[in-house]
N, C-alpha and C positions, 0 to 999 in steps of 0.2 A: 566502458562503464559497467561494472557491478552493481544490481541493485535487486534486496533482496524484499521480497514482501512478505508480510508474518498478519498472522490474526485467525479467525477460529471458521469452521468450516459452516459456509451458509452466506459469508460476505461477502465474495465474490471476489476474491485473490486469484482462481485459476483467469479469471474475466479479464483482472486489472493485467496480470501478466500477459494475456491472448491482446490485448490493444496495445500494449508495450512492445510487443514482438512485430507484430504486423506496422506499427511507425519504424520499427529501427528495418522490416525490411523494405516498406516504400521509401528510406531514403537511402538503399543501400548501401544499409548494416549489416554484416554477420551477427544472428543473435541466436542464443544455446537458451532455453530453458530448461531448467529440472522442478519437479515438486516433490514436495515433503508432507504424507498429510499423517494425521496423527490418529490415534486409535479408532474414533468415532468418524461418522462421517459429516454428521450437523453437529458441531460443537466441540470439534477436538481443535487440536494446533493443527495450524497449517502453515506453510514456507515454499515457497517461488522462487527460484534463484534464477535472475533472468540477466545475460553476460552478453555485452553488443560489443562488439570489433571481434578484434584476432584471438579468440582463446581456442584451446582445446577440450578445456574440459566442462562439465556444465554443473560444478558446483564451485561457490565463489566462498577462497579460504578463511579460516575467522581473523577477524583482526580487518580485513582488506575491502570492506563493502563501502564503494561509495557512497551508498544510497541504501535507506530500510526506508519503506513505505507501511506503515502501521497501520491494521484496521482496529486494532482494539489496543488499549495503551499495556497489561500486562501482557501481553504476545511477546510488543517491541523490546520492553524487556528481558524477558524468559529468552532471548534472541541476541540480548545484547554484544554475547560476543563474537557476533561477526560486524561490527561500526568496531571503527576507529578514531582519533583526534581529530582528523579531517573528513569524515561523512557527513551526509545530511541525513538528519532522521526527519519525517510528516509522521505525523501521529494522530490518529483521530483519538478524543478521549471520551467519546462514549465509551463506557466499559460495557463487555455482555457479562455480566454474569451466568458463574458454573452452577451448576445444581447442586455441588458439593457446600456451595454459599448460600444459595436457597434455602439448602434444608438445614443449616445453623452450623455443618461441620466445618467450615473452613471459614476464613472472611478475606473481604475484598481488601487490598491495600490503598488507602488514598492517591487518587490519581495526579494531584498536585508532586505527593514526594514521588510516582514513578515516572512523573515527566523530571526533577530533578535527581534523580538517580541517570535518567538518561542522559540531561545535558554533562555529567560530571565524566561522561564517556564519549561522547559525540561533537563533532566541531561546529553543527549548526543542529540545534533542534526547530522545528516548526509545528506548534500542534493548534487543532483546531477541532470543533466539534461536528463529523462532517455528517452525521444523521438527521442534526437540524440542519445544516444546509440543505443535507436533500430533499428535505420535506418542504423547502423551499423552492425549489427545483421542483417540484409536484411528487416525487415516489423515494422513499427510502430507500427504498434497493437501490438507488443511484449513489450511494455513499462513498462507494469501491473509485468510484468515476471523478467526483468529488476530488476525492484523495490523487488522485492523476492529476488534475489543476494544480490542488498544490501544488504538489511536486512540480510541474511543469513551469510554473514560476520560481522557482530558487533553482533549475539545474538548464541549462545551453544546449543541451542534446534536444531535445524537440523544442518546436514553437508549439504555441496552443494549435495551429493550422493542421501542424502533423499530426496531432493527436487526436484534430475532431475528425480527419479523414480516417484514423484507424480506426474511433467508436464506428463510424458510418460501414468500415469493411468488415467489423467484429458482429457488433448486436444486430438484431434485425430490425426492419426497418419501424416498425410498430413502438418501440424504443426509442429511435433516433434521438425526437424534439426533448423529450425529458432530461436524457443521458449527455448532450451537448449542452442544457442550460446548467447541467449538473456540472459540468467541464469547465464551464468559463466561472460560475460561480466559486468553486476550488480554487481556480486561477485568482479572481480577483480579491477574495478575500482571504487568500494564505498569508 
């Protein structure tokens, strides 16, 4: 499975792909990740390309991604051409806005048309707004984790089980209770 993550740096994409790697190798997956970060270090693009079975190489071609997991909804976009007719996209649509929007030079696109910009490419979109979840789950920075339930409910490669044992081998332990109620809640409400 190919599955690529996209969203801006600060939200915890290298995190979601480091708990992604470690279920695919507690179940005795081969898994390749590569990263992509973009100019800045808080607030640029960033992209995860994380490949479990038999590949060679550690970037997943466009067109061929199973799976985009989205922390911010124009990321997934600006991304779009690695999904195909048959991927699943998770999209959180909390948008972060750039500072280029801030300060009046640029503006945001409605996140309603880039969730349909995306379903007009993608064989399943799932979006959800995972920053109030988290905050339901007691910590926003849990959002990344969040987005992992989703996803872990629309795709057969992990159960939730797999993946509350990789938050457990990933973050530390001071995290744990948060980041797992953050997990099953992404589960149950995707």
């Amino acid at each position: 499975m190919d599955v690529i993550i996209v969203g801006v740096g600060g939200q915890g994409i290298l995190t979601c792909s480091n708990i992604l790697a470690k279920a695919s190798m507690n179940s005795g997956l081969n898994v390749i990740t590569s990263e992509v970060h973009g100019m800045a270090q808080r607030g640029g693009s960033v992209e995860v390309h994380v490949r479990i079975g038999d590949v060679h190489s550690p970037l997943i071609p466009l067109g061929s991604a199973d799976a985009m997991i989205a922390l911010e909804p124009v990321e997934a976009l600006r991304k779009v051409e690695f999904i195909g007719k048959d991927s699943l996209v998770v999209v959180n649509t909390k948008p972060i806005i750039p500072v280029s929007v801030t300060l009046g030079l640029a503006s945001y696109p409605d996140v309603n048309e880039v969730i349909e910009a995306i379903k007009s490419v993608a064989g399943k979109v799932v979006h959800l707004n995972a920053f109030e979840i988290a905050k339901k789950a007691g910590d926003v920075r849990s959002a990344n984790v969040v987005m992992l339930g989703a996803f872990a409910k629309h795709t057969e490669i992990f159960t939730l089980e797999e993946l509350e044992k990789a938050v457990k081998d990933v973050l530390p332990e001071k995290v744990h209770d948060v980041n797992l109620k953050a997990l099953r809640l992404g589960y149950e409400l995707a």
